[in-house]
C-alpha positions in Angstrom: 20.7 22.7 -2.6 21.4 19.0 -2.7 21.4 16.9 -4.9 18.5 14.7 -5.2 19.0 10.9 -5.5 16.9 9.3 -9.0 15.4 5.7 -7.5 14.3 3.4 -10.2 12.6 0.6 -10.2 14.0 -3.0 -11.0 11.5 -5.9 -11.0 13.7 -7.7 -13.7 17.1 -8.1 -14.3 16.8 -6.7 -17.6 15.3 -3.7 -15.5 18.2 -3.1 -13.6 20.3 -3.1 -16.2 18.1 -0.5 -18.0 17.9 1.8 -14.8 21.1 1.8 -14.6 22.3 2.4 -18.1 19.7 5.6 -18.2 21.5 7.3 -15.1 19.6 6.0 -12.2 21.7 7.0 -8.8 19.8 3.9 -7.1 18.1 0.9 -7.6 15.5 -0.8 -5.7 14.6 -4.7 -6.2 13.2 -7.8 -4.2 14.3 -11.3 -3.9 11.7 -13.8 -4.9 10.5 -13.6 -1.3 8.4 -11.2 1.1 8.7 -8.6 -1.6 4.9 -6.3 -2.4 5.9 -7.3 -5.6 5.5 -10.8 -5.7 4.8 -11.1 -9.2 7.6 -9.0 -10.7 10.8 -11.1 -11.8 12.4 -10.5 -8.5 15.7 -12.2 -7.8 17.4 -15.4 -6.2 19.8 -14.2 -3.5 22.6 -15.7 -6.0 21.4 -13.2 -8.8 20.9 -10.6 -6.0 24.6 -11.1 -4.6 25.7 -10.6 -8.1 23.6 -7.1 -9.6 24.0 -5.5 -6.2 28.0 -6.3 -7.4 27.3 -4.6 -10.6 25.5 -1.5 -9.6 28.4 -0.4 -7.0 30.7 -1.2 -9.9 28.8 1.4 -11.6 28.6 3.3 -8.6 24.8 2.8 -8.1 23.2 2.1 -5.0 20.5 -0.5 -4.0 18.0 -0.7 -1.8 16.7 -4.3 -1.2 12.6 -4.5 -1.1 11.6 -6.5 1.7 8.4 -4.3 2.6 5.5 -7.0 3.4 4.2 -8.2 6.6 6.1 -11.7 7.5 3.3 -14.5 9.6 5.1 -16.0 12.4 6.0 -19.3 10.6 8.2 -17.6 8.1 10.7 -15.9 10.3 13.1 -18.2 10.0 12.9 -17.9 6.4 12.8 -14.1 6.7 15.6 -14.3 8.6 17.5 -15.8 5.8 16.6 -13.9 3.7 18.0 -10.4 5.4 21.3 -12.3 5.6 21.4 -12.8 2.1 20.5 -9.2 1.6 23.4 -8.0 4.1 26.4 -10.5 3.0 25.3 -9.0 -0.7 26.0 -5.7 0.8 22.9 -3.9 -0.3 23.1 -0.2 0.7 19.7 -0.3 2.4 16.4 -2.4 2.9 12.7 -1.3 2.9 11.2 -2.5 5.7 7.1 -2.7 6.5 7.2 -4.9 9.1 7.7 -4.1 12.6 9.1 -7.6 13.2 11.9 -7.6 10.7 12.8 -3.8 11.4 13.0 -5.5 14.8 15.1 -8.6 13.6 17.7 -6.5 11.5 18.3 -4.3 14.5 19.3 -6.8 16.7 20.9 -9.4 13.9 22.3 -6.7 11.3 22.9 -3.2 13.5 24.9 -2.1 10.3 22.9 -2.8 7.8 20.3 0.9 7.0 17.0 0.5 7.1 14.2 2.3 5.0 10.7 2.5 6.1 8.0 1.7 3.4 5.3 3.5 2.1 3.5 0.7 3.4 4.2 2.1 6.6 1.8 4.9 5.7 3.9 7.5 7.1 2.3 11.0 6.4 2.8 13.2 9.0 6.3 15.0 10.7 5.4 13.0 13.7 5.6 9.7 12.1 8.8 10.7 10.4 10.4 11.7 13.8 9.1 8.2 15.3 10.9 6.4 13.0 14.3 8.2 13.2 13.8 7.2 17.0 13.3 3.8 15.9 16.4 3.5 14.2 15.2 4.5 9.9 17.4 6.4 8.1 15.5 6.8 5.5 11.2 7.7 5.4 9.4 6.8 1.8 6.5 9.3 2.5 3.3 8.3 1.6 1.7 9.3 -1.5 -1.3 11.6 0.1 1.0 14.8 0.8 1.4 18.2 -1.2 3.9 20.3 -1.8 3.6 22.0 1.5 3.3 18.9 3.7 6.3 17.6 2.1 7.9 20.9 2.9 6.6 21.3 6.6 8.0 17.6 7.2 11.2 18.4 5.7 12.2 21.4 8.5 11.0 19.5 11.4 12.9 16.2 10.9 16.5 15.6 9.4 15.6 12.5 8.4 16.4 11.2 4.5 12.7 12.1 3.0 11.7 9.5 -0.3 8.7 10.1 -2.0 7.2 8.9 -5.6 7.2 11.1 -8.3 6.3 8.9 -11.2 4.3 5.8 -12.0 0.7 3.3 -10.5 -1.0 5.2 -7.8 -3.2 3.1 -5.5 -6.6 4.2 -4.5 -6.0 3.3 -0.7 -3.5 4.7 1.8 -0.3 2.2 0.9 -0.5 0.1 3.9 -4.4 0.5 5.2 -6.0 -1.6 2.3 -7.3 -5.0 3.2 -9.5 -5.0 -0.2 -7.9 -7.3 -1.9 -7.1 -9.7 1.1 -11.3 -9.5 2.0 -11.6 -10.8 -1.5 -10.2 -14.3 -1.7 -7.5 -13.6 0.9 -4.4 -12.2 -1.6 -3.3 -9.2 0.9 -1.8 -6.2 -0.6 0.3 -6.1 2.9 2.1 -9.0 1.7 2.7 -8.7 -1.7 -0.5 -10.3 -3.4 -2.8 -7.4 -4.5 -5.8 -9.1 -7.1 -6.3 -5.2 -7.6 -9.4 -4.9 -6.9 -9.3 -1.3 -7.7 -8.5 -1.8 -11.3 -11.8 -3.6 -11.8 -15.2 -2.3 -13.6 -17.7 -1.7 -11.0 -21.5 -1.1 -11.0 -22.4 2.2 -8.9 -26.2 3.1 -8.6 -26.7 1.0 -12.3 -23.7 3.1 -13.9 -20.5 0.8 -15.2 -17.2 2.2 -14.8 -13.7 2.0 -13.4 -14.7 4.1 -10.3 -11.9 3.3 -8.0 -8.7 2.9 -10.7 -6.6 6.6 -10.4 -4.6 7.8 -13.1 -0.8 7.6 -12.7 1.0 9.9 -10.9 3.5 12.4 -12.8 5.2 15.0 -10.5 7.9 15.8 -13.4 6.4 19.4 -14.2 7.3 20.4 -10.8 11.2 19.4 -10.6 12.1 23.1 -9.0 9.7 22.5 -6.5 11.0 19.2 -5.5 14.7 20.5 -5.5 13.5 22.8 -2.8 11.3 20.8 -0.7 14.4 18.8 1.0 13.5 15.6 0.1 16.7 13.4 -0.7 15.5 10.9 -3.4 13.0 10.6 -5.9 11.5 7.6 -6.8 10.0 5.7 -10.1 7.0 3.2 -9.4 7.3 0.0 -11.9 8.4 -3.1 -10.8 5.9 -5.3 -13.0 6.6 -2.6 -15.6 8.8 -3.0 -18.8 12.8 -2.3 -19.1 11.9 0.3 -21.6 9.3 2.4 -19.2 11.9 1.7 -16.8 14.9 3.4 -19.3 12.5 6.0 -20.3 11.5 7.3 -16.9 14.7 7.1 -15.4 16.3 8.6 -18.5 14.0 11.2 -18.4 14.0 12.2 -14.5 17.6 12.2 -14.3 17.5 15.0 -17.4 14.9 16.9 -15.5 17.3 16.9 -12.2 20.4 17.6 -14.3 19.7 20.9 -16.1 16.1 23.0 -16.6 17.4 24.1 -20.1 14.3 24.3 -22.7 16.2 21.4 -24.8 16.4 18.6 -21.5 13.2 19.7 -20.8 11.8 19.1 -24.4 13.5 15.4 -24.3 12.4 14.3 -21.0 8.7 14.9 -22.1 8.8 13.7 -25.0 9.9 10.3 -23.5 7.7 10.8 -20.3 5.2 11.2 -23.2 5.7 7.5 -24.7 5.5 5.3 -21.1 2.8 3.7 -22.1 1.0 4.0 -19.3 -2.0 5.5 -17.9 -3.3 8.9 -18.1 -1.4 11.4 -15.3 -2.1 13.3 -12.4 -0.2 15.3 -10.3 -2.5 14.1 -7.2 -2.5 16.1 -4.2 1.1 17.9 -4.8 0.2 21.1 -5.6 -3.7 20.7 -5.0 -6.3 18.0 -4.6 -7.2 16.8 -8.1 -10.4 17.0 -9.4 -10.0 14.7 -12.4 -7.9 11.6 -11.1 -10.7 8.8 -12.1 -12.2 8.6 -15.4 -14.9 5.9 -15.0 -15.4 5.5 -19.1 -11.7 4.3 -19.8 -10.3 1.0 -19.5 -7.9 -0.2 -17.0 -5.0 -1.0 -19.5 -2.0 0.7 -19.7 -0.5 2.1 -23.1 -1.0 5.0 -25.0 -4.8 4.8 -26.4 -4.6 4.6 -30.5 -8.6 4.9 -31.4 -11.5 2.5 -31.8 -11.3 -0.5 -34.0 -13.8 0.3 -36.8 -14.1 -2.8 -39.0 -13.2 -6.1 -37.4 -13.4 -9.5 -40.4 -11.1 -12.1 -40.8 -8.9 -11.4 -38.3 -8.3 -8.4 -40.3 -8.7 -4.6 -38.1 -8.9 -1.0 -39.1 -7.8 1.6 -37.2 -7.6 5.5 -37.2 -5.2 7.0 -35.5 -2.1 10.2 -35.4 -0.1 7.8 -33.6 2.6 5.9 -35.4 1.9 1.4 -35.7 4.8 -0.4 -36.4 4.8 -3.7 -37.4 7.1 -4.7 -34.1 4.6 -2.5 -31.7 3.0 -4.1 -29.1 -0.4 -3.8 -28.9 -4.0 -4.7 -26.9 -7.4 -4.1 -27.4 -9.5 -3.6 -24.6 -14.0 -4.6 -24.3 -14.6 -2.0 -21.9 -18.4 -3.4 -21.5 -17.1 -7.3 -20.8 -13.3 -5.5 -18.7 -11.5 -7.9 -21.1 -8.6 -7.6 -22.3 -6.7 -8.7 -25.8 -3.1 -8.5 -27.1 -2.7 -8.4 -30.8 0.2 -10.2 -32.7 0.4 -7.5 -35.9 1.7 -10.5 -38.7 1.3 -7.5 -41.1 0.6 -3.7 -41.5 -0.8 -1.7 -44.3 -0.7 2.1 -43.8 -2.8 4.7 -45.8 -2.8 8.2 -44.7 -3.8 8.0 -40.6 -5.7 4.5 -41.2 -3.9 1.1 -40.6 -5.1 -2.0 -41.5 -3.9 -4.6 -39.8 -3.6 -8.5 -39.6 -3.6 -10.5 -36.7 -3.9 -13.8 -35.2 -6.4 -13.1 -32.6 -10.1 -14.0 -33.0 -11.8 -12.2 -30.3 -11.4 -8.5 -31.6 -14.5 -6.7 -32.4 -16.1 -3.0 -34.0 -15.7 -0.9 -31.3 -12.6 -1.9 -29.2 -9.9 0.4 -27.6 -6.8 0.0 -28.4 -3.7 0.8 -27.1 0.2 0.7 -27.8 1.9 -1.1 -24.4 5.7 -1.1 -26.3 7.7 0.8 -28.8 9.1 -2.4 -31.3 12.3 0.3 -32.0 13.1 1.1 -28.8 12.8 -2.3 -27.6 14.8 -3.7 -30.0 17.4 -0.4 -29.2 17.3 -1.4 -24.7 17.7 -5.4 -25.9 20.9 -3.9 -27.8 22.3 -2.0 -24.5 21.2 -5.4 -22.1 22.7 -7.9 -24.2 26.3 -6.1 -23.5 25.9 -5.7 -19.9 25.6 -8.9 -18.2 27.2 -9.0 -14.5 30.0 -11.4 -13.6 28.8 -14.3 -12.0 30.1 -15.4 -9.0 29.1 -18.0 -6.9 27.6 -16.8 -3.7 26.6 -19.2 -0.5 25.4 -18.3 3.0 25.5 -19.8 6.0 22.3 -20.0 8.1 21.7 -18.1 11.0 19.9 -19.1 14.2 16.7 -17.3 15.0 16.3 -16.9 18.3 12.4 -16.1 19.4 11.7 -13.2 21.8 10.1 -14.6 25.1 7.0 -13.3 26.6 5.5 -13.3 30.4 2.5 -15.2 29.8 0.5 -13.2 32.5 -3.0 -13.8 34.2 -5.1 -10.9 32.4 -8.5 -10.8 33.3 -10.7 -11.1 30.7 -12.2 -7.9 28.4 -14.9 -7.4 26.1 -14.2 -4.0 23.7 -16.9 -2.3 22.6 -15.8 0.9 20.1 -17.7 3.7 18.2 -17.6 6.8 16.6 -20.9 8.0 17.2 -21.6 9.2 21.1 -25.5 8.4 20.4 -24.1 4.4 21.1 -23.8 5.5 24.4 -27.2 5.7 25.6 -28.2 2.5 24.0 -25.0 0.3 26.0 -26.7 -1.8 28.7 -23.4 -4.2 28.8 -19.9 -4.7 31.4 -17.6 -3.6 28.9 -14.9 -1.3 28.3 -15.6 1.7 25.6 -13.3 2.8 23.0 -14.8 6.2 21.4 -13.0 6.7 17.8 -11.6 10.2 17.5 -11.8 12.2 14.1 -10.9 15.7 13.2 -14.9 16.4 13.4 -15.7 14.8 16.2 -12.9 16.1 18.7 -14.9 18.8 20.0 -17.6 16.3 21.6 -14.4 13.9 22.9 -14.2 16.7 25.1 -17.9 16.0 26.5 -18.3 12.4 26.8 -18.1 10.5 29.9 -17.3 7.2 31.1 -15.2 6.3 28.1 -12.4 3.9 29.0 -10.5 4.5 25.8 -10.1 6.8 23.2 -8.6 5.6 19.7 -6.5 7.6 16.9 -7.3 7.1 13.1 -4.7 5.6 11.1 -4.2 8.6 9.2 -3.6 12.4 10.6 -3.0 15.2 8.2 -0.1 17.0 9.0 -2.0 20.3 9.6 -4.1 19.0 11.7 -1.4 17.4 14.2 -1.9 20.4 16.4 -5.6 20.0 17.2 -5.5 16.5 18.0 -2.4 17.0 20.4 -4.8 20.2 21.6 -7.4 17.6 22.2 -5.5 14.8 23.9 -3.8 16.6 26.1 -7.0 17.9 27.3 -8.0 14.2 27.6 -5.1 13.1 29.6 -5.4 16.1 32.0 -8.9 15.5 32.5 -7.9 11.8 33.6 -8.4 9.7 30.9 -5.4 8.2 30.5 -5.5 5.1 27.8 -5.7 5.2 24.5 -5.5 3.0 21.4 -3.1 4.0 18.6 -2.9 3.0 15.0 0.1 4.3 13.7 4.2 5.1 15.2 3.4 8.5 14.6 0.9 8.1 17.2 3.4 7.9 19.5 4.7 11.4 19.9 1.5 12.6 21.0 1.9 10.8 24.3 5.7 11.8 24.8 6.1 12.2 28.3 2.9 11.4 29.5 1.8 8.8 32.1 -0.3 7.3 29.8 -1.6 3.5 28.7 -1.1 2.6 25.0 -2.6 -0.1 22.9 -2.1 -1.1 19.5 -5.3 -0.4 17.5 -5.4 -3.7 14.3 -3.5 -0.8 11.8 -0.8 -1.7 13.7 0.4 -5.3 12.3 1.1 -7.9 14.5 1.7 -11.1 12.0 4.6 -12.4 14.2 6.4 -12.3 17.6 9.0 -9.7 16.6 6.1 -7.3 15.7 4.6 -7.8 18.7 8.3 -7.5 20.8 8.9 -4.2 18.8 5.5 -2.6 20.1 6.4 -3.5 23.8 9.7 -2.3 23.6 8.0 1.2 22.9 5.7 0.2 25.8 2.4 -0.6 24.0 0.2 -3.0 26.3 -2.3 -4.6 24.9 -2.0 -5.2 21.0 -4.9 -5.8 18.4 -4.7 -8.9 16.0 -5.0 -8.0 12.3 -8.5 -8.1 11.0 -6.6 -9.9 7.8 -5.5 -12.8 9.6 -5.8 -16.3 10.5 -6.5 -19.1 12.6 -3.6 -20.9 11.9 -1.1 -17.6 12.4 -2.6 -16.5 15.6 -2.5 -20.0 17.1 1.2 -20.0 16.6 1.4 -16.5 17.8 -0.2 -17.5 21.0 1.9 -20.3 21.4 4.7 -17.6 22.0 3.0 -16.4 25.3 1.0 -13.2 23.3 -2.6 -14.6 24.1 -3.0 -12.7 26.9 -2.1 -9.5 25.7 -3.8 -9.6 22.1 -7.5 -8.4 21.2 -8.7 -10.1 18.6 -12.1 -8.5 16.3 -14.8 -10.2 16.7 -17.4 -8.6 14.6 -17.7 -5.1 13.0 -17.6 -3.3 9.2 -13.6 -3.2 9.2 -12.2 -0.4 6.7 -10.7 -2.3 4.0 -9.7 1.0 2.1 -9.4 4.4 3.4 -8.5 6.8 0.5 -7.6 11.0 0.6 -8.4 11.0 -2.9 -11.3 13.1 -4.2 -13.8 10.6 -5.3 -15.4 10.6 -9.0 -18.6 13.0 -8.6 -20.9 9.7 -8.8 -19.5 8.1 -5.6 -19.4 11.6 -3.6 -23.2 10.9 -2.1 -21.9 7.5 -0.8 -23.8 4.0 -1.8 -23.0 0.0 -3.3 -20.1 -0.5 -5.4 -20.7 -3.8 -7.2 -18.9 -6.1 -9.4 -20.1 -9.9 -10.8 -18.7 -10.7 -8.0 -18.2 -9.1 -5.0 -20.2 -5.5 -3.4 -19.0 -3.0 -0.9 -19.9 -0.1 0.4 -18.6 3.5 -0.3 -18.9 6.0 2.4 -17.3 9.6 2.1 -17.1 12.0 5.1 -14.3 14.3 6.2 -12.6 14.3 3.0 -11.4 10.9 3.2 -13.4 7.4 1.0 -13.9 4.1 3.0 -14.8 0.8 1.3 -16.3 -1.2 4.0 -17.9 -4.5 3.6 -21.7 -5.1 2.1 -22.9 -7.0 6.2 -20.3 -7.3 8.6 -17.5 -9.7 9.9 -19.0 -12.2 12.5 -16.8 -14.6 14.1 -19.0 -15.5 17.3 -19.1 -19.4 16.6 -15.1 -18.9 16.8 -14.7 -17.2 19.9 -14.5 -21.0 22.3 -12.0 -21.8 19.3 -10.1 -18.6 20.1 -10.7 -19.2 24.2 -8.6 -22.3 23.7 -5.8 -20.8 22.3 -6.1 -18.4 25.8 -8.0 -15.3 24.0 -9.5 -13.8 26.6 -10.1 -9.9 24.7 -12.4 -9.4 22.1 -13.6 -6.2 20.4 -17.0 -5.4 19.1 -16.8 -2.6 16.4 -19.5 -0.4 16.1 -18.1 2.0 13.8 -20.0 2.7 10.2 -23.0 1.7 12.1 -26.0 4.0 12.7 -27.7 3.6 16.5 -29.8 1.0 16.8 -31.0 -1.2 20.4 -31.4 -4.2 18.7 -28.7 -4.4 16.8 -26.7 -4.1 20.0 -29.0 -6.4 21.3 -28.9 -9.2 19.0 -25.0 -8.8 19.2 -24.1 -8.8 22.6 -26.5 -12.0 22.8 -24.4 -13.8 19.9 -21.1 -12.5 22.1 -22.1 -14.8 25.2 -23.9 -17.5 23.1 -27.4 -16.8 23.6 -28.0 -16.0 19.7 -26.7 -17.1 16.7 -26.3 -15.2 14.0 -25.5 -15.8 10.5 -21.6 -15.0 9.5 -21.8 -13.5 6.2 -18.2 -12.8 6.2 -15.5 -14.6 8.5 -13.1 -12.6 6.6 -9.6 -14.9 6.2 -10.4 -16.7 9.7 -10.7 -20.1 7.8 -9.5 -19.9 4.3 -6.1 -18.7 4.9 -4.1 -15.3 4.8 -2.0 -15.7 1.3 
């Protein structure tokens, strides 16, 4: 059995000391660039140079966070950036981007590189894809059990990663454009508004529908020695150095012995993270109970109800201990607002505190929680305060990006019309090539259908059910249908030696020219522009030579979150989610949950702006759309000008990609 690695999380430099301090064998941190944890501390390549010093002192290893999608304009900086992570001599970086994967292969061949969760790898498949790519390590996304972990484990020999502790996000890491459709803050690059963590209105009930507990695998220690995962990793880069000592602390006991007394400690300081309410998710079997709708978003340990709120004076019962150096909030569930209170005193008489504050806006009837242990706090501030790394001054010099050159060929133009439903097909009157979506229930009809130019993979295949879609694709290619679209690396291996066409499908990110160099090295043709981005970024992609090869989405109801998690029993019949601000809709089919926008993306009054640029492929998206001639109708006549039509949503076409 070996040993399993304990990855903490370091969003502060007081983290990292923490982490470190509590036994972590590795640390993982961003600088204050390209890192999906843009608003954690982060650090400046000098403080960066200098930790990275101090953990290998310590015998630590770190793993440098550079896991968001880079926009063409910033690979220079990017560029940088990885040179100030390999001069530093991190041990490793997390990579989501194709194009930087790309760029440290070619600029840094020593330097390992780790794929992301955001890289929504889930399968054995994707794992072996990216050992042929050149990862050493695959952080496995969230969705598997147990056995999936297991089954990956004995096909591949790659170094497996996967969460055990800490924030789970409704989405698929890496397939969530919620936030980004918003007001244009993309969870791919570091900027999630979480969205999910907001109350929402569902058929005229208020709740926190779409916010899951936290995960906590730590019951199941045994299971994970024997699964043949290599490390195990702690979520928490916005979170506190004392959830970061705690978890650490207590993981690294759990891995260490499974004597009754480790066992004891470790929960009993799992028990006081502060956090949300746990779940064990998928791992040993698809949880029934991972939303609770009723309770507040905040994290901490929930004290009671405030019952009597005058003169800035609150009562509280509660079996919890309050300490006059606690942090705590109070949370208006009915307005989602949220309150921290500043305890100036604390009277104690049996299990009822009153207690004096500063803040005017608490009311009869609040939740209140405990976010920080005063004590303890004061006990890690202690352990920091005597651990500061040398400082040593740390310059770079600047290296030379050089920009992969593309044939800017004479492709004839295309119009893409996909769907998922075969009753489109008797309702297309229109020159166009078809893409027909494939899904685990739908691959027995693939088998029927006719005149289909393409057939397209979902972003996300269960690793038991690898073996009917190769079934079914390799019935495909021998009956002669011979391109596809792909939306994933994993993809890939279903098409090993086969004479095939592939396409990159929009899952597939191409937000700069080493992306889109990456995907033709592994001989992708044609590749999709991100529903997510921009005007401004796709101009300067085209200016590379890519117009010609790049499809861009024209109009559609785009999946901005696809989740394997079993929905709250109010959403399961499908419907509006609404906030004050924004609605979606909720569809749930095939055990999965798609968010999709209220009316679709339109971007017809674009397309002679995008003809310019030399965009001569567009795709029409049918999906999530019930049969209808004049629907079709009405759209093909807005594709070639003859109608206009209202654009509801333009998406981040205008406003910007943040």
């Amino acid at each position: 059995m070996k040993k399993i690695e304990i990855l903490a999380p370091a969003g502060s430099k007081e983290a990292f000391i923490a982490a470190i301090e509590a036994g972590a064998d590795a640390v993982y941190c961003g600088l204050r660039d390209f890192s999906a944890r843009s608003k954690a501390g982060n650090f400046t390549t000098a403080e960066f140079f200098n930790y990275v010093n101090y953990a290998h002192k310590n015998n630590v290893k770190v793993y440098a966070a550079f896991n968001t999608l880079i926009k063409q304009n910033e690979l220079k900086k990017a560029l940088n950036c990885i040179n100030a992570i390999a001069q530093a001599q991190a041990d490793a970086v997390i990579v989501q981007d194709f194009g930087i994967a790309n760029i440290i292969k070619n600029y840094f061949p020593k330097l390992n590189i780790h794929s992301s969760t955001q890289m929504a790898l889930h399968n054995s498949y994707g794992v072996l894809q990216a050992q042929k790519a050149g990862f050493k390590r695959v952080v496995l996304a969230r969705e598997l059990s147990l056995n999936d972990i297991k089954t990956i484990s004995q096909k591949t020999s790659a170094e497996l990663e996967i969460f055990c502790h800490g924030a789970l996000c409704f989405s698929v890491s890496g397939l969530c454009l919620m936030s980004s459709f918003i007001g244009g803050l993309s969870g791919n690059r570091g900027n999630c508004a979480q969205p999910c963590r907001r109350k929402w209105n569902f058929k005229n009930k208020e709740g926190f529908y779409i916010s899951p507990k936290d995960l906590d695998l730590s019951a199941y220690i045994k299971e994970l020695k024997n699964s043949g995962i290599s490390s195990l990793k702690i979520e928490g880069r916005m979170k506190s150095a004392q959830y970061v000592y705690k978890t650490v602390k207590a993981y690294k006991m759990l891995v260490s012995s499974d004597d009754d007394k480790n066992i004891f400690e470790a929960g009993n300081l799992l028990s006081q993270d502060f956090a949300r309410q746990k779940t064990t998710f998928n791992f040993a079997q698809k949880s029934r109970d991972i939303f609770t709708p009723e309770i507040p978003k905040q994290l901490g340990a929930w004290l009671g109800k405030i019952e009597e709120a005058q003169n800035r004076s609150i009562k509280i019962k509660t079996v919890r201990e309050i300490r006059e150096n606690d942090i705590l909030k109070a949370a208006d569930a009915k307005k989602d607002a949220y309150f921290k209170i500043k305890i100036l005193s604390l009277h104690k008489n049996g299990d009822e505190y009153e207690i004096e504050t500063d803040s005017p806006a608490l009311k009869r009837g609040m939740d209140i929680f405990k976010t920080s242990d005063g004590n303890f706090e004061e006990k890690i501030k202690s352990i920091i305060s005597k651990k500061e790394p040398d400082k040593k001054p740390f310059t770079i010099e600047e290296k030379i990006l050089n920009m992969p050159s593309f044939h800017i060929s004479r492709e004839k133009k295309e119009l893409f019309l996909r769907f998922n439903d075969c009753s489109w097909l008797s309702l297309i009157k229109e020159n166009a090539s078809l893409i027909f979506m494939l899904e685990k229930e739908n691959l027995k009809i693939s088998e029927t259908l006719k005149d289909i130019n393409y057939f397209e993979l979902p972003p996300f295949i269960e690793e038991t059910d690898l073996t009917i879609f190769q079934k079914t694709i390799n019935m495909l290619i021998k009956r002669g249908n011979k391109k596809f679209f792909i939306n994933n690396i994993s993809h890939f291996r279903f098409f090993e030696n086969a004479n095939t066409e592939l396409n990159a499908g929009q899952f597939l990110y191409v937000l700069n020219a080493y992306a889109a160099d990456f995907l033709f090295k592994n001989k992708i043709n044609l590749f999709s522009f991100s529903a997510e981005d921009d005007i401004k970024n796709i101009s300067d992609l085209c200016k590379t030579g890519l117009a010609n090869r790049a499809i861009f989405y024209l109009s559609g109801f785009p999946a901005l979150a696809l989740s394997s998690m079993r929905p709250h029993e109010d959403l399961q019949s499908g419907g509006e989610l609404n906030s004050s601000k924004d609605s979606f809709k909720i569809i749930c089919k095939n055990g999965k949950t798609y968010i999709l926008p209220q009316y679709p993306v339109m971007l017809f009054n674009k397309k002679r702006l995008l003809e310019k640029n030399g965009i001569n492929k567009f795709l029409i998206d049918f999906s999530f759309i019930a049969p209808n001639k004049n629907y079709f109708s009405s759209i093909i006549n807005a594709y070639h000008g003859k109608m206009p039509l209202q654009n509801d949503y333009e998406f981040n076409f205008e406003r910007g990609l943040k």
